[in-house]
N, C-alpha and C positions, 0 to 999 in steps of 0.2 A: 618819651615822657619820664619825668625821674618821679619816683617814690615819693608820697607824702611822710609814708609809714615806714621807714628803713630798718625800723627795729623786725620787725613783721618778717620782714625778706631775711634778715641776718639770721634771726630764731629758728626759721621753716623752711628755707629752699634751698633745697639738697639732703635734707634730714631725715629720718625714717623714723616714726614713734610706735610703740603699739601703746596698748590698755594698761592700768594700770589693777583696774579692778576687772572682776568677770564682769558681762552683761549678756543678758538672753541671747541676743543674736551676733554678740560678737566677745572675742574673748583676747587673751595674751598672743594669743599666733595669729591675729588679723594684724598686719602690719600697712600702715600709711605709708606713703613717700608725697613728698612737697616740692613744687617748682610756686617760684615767684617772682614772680616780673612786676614792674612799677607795683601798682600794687593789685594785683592780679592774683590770686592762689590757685594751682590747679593739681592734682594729683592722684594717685590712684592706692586703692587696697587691697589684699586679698589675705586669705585665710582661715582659719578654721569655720565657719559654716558659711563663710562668706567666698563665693568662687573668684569673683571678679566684679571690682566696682571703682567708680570714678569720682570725685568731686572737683569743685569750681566752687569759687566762690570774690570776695573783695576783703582788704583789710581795712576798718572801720576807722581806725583813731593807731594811737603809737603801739599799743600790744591788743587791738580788739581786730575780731574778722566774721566774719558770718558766713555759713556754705551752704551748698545745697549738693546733696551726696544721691547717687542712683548705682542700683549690685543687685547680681544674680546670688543664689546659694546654693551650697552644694543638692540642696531638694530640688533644685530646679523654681526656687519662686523668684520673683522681681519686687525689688523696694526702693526704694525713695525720701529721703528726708532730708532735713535741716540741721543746722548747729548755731549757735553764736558764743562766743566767749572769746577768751583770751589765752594768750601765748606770753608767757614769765621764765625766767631761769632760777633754778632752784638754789641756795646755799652751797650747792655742790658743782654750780655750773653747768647743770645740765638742762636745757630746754622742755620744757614741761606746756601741753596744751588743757585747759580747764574751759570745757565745752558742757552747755546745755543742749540737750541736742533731742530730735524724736522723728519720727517716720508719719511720712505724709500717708493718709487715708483718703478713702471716699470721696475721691475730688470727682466732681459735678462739673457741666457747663463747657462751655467753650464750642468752638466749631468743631467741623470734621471736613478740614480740607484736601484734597489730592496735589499728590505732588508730581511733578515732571521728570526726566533727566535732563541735563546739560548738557548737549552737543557741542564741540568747540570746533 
């Protein structure tokens, strides 16, 4: 399947960003890496309070994408959240992500089903 969004793929897959500003729970040494396939985004981060974490997400339109990000932290907690925004290249040619973005809380609901293994 080829790309709707190619710009998306050109911008992010293969690229490593960090922060640009501090934030509570993540700061300049939490470092992204990006893979993108048609348009598919998936990747992972880690660094300063953050141990190890993953995101996934899709690219929306020519420079828009949405994720949903899941990471432990060096305390030992588990989080979860969102982003959407976009991927630009700055004046200076360098790839820039501008994300709104927040940690999912207090989700309610759903089943509680058991799983099996796969025998082959």
């Amino acid at each position: 399947m080829e790309s709707k969004f190619p710009q998306v793929r050109e911008l992010m897959s293969g690229r490593r960003f960090a922060l640009a500003a501090e934030l509570r729970d993540c700061n300049a040494q939490t470092v992204f890496e990006f893979s993108v396939e048609n348009d598919e985004i998936w990747g992972s981060f880690r660094g300063g309070r953050i141990a190890m974490g993953q995101t996934y997400g899709l690219a929306k339109g020519h420079d828009s994408l949405e994720l949903l990000y899941y990471c432990t932290t060096t305390d030992g907690e588990e989080f979860a959240g969102w982003s959407r925004g976009k991927v630009t290249v700055d004046d200076e040619g360098i790839a820039r992500l501008e994300l709104a973005w927040g940690w999912l809380a207090a989700a309610t609901g759903g089943d509680a089903p058991s799983y099996v293994e796969l025998i082959e």
